[in-house]
VOSEVO-884313 format. One record per residue (C-alpha): residue in one letter; chain; z negated, y negated, x negated. Coordinates in steps of 0.05 Angstrom, whole numbers, plus 32768, in hexadecimal, padded with zeros to 4 digits. Example, Ala and Ser with C-alpha at 12.3 -4.5 7.8 and 13.67 -1.06 7.14 Angstrom:
BEGIN
  residu  chaine    zz    yy    xx
       A       A  7F64  805A  7F0A
       S       A  7F71  8015  7EEF
This chain:
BEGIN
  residu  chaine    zz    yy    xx
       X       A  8000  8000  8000
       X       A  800F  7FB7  7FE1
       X       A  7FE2  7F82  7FDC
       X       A  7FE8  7F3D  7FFF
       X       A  8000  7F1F  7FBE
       X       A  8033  7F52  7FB1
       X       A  803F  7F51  7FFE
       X       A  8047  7EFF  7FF7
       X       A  806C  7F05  7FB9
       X       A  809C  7F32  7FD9
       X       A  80A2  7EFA  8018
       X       A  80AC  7ECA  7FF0
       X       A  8079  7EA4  8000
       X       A  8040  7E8C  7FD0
       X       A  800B  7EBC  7FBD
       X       A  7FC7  7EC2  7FE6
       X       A  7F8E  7E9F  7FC3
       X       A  7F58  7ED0  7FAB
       X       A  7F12  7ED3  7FA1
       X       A  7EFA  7EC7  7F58
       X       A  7EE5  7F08  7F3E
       X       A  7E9F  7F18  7F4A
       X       A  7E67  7F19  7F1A
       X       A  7E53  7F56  7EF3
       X       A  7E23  7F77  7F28
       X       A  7DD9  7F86  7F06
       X       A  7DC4  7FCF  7EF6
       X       A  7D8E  7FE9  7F28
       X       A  7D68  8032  7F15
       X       A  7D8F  8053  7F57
       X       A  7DD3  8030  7F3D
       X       A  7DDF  8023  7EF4
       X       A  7E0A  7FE9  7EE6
       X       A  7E56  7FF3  7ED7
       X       A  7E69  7FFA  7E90
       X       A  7EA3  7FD2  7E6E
       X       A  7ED6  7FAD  7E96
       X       A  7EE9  7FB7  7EDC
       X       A  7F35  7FC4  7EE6
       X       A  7F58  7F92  7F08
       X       A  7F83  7FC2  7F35
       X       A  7F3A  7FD6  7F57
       X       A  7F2C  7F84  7F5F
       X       A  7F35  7F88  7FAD
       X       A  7F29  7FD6  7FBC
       X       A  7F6E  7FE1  7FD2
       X       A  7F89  800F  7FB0
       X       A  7F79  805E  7FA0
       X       A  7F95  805F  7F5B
       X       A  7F5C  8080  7F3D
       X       A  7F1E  80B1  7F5E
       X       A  7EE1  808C  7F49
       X       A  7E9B  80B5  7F58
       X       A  7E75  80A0  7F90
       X       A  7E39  8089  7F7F
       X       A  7DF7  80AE  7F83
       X       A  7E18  80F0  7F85
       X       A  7E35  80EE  7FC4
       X       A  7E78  8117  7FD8
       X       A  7EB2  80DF  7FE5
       X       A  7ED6  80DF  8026
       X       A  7F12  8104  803A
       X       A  7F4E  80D2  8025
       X       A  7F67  80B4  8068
       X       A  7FB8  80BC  8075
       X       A  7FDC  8083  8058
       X       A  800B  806A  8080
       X       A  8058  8063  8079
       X       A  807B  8033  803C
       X       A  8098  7FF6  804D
       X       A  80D4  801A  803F
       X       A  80CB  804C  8077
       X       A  80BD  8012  80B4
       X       A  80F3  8001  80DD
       X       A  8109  7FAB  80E6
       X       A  80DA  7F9E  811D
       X       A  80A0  7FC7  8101
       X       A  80B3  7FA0  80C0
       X       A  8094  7F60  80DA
       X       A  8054  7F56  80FD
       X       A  8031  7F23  8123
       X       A  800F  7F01  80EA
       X       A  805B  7F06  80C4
       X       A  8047  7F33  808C
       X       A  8076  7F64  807A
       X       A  805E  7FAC  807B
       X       A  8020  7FA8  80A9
       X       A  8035  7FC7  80F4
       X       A  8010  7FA3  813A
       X       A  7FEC  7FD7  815F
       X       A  8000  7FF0  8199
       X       A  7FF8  7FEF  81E0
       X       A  7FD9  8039  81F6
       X       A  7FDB  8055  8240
       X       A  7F9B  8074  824E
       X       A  7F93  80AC  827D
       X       A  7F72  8093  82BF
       X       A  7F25  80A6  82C0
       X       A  7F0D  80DD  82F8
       X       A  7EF0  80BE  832E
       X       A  7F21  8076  8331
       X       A  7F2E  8060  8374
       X       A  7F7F  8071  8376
       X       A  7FA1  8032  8388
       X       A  7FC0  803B  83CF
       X       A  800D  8043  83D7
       X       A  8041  8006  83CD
       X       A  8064  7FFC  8409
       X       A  80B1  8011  8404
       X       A  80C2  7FCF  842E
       X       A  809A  7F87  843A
       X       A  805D  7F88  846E
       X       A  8072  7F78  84AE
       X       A  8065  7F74  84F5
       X       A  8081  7FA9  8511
       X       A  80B5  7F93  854B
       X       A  80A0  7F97  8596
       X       A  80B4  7FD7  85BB
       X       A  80D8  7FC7  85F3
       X       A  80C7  7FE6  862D
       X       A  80FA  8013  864F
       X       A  80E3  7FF8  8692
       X       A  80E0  7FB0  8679
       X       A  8129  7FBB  865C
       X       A  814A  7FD2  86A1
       X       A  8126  7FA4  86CC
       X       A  8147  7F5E  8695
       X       A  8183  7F92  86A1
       X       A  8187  7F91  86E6
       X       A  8171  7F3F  86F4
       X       A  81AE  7F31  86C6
       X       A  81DA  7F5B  86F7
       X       A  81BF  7F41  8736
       X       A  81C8  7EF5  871A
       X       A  8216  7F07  86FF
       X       A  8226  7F25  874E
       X       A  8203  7EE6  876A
       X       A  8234  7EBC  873D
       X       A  826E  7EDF  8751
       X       A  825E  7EE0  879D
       X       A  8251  7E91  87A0
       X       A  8291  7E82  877A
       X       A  82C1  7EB1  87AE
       X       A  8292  7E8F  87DA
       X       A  82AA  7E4E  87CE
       X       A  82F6  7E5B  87BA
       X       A  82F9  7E81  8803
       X       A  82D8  7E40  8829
       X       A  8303  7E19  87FE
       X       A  8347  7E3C  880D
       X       A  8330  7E3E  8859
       X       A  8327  7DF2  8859
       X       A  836A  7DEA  8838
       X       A  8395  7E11  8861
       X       A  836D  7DFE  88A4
       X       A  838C  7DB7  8891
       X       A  83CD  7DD0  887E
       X       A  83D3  7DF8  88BC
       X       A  83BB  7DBE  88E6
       X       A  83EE  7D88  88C9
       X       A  8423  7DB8  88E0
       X       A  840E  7DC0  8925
       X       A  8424  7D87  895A
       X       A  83EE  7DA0  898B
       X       A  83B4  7D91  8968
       X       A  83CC  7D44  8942
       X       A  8407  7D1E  894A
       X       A  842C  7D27  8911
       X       A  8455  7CE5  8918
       X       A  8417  7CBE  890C
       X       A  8414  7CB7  88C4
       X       A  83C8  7CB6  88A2
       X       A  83AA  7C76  88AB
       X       A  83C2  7C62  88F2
       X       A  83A3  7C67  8935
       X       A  83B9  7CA4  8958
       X       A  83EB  7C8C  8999
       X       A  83CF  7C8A  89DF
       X       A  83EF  7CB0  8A0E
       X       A  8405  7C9A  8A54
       X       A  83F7  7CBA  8A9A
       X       A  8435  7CE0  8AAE
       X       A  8461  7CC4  8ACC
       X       A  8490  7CC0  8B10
       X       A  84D5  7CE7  8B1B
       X       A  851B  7CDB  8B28
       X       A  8556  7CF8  8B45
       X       A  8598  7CDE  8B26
       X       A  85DC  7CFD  8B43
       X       A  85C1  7D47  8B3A
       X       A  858E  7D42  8AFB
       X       A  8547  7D48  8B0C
       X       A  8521  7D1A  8AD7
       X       A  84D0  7D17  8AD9
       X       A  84A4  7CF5  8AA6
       X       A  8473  7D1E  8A82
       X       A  845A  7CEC  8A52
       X       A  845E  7CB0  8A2F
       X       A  843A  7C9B  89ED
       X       A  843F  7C4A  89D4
       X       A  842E  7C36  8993
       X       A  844E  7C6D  896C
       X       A  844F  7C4D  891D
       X       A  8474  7C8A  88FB
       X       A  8495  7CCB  8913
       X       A  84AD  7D02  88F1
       X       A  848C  7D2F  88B3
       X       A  844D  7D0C  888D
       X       A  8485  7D1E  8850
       X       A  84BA  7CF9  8869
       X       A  849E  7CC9  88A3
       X       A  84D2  7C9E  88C9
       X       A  84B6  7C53  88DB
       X       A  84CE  7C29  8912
       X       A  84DD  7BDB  890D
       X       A  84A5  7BD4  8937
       X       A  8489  7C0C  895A
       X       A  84A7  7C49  897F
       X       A  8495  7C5E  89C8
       X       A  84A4  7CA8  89D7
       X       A  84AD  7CBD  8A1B
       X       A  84AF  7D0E  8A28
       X       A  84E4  7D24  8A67
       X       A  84EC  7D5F  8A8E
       X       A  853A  7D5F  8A9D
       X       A  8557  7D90  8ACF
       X       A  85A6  7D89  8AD7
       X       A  85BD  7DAA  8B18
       X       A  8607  7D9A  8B13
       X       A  8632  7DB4  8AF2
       X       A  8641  7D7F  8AB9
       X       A  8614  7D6F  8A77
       X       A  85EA  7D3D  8A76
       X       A  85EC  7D13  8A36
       X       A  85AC  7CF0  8A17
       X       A  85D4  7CC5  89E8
       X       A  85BC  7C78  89DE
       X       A  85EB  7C64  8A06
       X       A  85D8  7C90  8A42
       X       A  8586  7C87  8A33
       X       A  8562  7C41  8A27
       X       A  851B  7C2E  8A37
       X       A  8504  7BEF  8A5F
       X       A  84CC  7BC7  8A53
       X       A  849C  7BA5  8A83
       X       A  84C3  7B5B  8A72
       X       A  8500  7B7F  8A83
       X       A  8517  7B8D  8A42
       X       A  853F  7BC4  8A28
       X       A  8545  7BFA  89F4
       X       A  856E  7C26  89D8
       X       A  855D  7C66  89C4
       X       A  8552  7C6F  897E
       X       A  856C  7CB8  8977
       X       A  8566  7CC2  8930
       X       A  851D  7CB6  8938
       X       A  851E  7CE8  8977
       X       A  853C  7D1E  894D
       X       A  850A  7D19  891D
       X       A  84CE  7D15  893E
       X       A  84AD  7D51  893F
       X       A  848B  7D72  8984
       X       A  8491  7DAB  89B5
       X       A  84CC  7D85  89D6
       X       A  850E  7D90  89D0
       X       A  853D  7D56  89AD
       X       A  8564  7D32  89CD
       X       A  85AD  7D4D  89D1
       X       A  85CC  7D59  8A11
       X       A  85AF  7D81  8A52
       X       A  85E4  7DB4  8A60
       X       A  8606  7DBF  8AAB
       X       A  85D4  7DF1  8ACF
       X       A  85AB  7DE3  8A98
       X       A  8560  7DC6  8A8C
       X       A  852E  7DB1  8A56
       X       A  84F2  7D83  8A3F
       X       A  8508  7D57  8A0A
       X       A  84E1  7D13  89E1
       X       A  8509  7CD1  89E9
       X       A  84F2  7CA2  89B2
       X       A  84FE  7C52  89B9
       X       A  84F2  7C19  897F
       X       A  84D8  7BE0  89A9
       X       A  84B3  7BA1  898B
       X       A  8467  7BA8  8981
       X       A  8444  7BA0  89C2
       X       A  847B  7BB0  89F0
       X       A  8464  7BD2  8A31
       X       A  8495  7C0A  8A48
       X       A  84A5  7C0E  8A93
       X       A  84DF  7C31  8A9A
       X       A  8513  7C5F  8A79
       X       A  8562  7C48  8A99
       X       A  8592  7C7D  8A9C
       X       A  85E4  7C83  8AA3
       X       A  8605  7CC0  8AA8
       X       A  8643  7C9D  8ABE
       X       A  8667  7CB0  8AFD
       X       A  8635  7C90  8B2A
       X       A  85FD  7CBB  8B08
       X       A  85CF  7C7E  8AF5
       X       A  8586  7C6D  8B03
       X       A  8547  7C5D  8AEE
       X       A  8508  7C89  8AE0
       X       A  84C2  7C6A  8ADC
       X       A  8493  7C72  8AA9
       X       A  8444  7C6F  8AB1
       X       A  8427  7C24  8AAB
């Protein structure tokens, strides 16, 4: 084994101060003093170089193992903690667990937790079956209110198309017509003509679409017309004109009779033998009171049929 200076020397580093060499120790009777010089090599008891005898007689001791060179350490055994080459750190040492230790308790293989809530299987179907209930409920008040909504519509629809239950010449936003107490009758050559009903007042006839408007306002008189001769009767506006209470008259407007829309027929002719209820539209000034409806079939077939007052 080397010393520190040879060990520093080696380093490169300077040499370890060292003691001063002790004084000669004094004989005693049990120990006599040393004779001659001491050998520097045994300055610091390192070294074995030479078996001295113990003193007072006694055995030495059993040589302990040297341990390995310098030469036979590896690099990291080389260098210890204090930096000296040659001199190995102890090491760490597992120890066998004493009888009697308290085992530590197992390491959980995943993180403490709460463990999640069970569901209960009643719990589950009854959330199940609310969530059905509420989806029907959904679905019944929505057909609920497309079929109310469809029936609204087409109750409209169908009532704008029928002439029994609104006069469809009255356009939206006007008063609806009166209507007039029927009428007398008449008897012209052989044509039976009777007054069913007269409406004043009229603003518009024909589709809410495609309305027709007067110049002032149109009064339509409805006719029962029964021809007993044998020749047509033609409703022409030369044939047909309305009189008013002043004595006026008035043509009939027939393209606002043929499109005036009603359970009458239009006006076209009354065939010989023949009969029919037709609508005779007139545009008279606003106001105008109708009294009469003047006909002339020609041929002495003229007269005059009277309308309600």
């Amino acid at each position: 084994m080397h010393t520190d200076r040879e060990a520093s020397e080696q380093d490169g580093r300077p040499a370890l101060p060292t003691d001063p060499a002790p004084a000669e120790p004094a004989g005693t009777p049990e120990l006599p003093a040393p004779q001659g010089p001491v050998d520097a090599s045994h300055e610091y008891g390192y070294g074995n170089d030479e078996e001295l005898p113990a003193p007072g007689g006694v055995e030495p001791a059993e040589p302990t193992q040297q341990t390995e060179g310098p030469d036979d350490l590896s690099e990291t055994e080389r260098r210890s903690v204090t930096g000296v080459q040659g001199v190995t750190a102890p090491r760490a040492m597992l120890r066998p667990v004493p009888e009697g230790f308290p085992t530590p308790p197992p390491r959980p293989a995943v993180p403490n937790r709460r463990p999640a809530k069970v569901q209960d299987p009643d719990e589950a179907k009854g959330s199940r079956r609310g969530l059905l209930i509420g989806a029907i409920v959904l679905v019944a008040a929505l057909v609920l209110a497309v079929a109310v909504g469809g029936g609204i519509l087409a109750f409209r629809a169908l009532g704008s198309d029928d002439p029994g239950d609104s006069d469809p010449a009255a356009p939206a936003g006007t008063a609806a017509p009166q209507d007039g107490a029927s009428g007398g009758s008449a008897t012209i050559g052989e044509i039976e003509m009777t007054t069913v009903s007269t409406e004043a007042g009229v603003r518009s006839v024909g589709s809410r679409s495609n309305p027709v408007e007067p110049e002032g306002e149109f009064v339509i008189a409805t006719v029962e017309i029964d021809n007993q001769g044998d020749r047509a009767a033609p409703l022409t506006p030369e044939s047909i004109s309305l009189e008013s209470a002043d004595g006026a008259t008035h043509p009939l407007d027939l393209d606002a009779s043929r499109v005036h829309i009603a359970d009458s027929k239009r006006p076209t002719q009354i065939p010989g033998g023949g009969s029919g209820t037709v609508h005779l539209v007139f545009d008279v000034p606003i106001g105008t009171e109708p009294s009469a409806i003047l006909v002339d079939f020609g041929e002495d077939m003229a007269g005059s049929l009277p309308l309600a007052g």
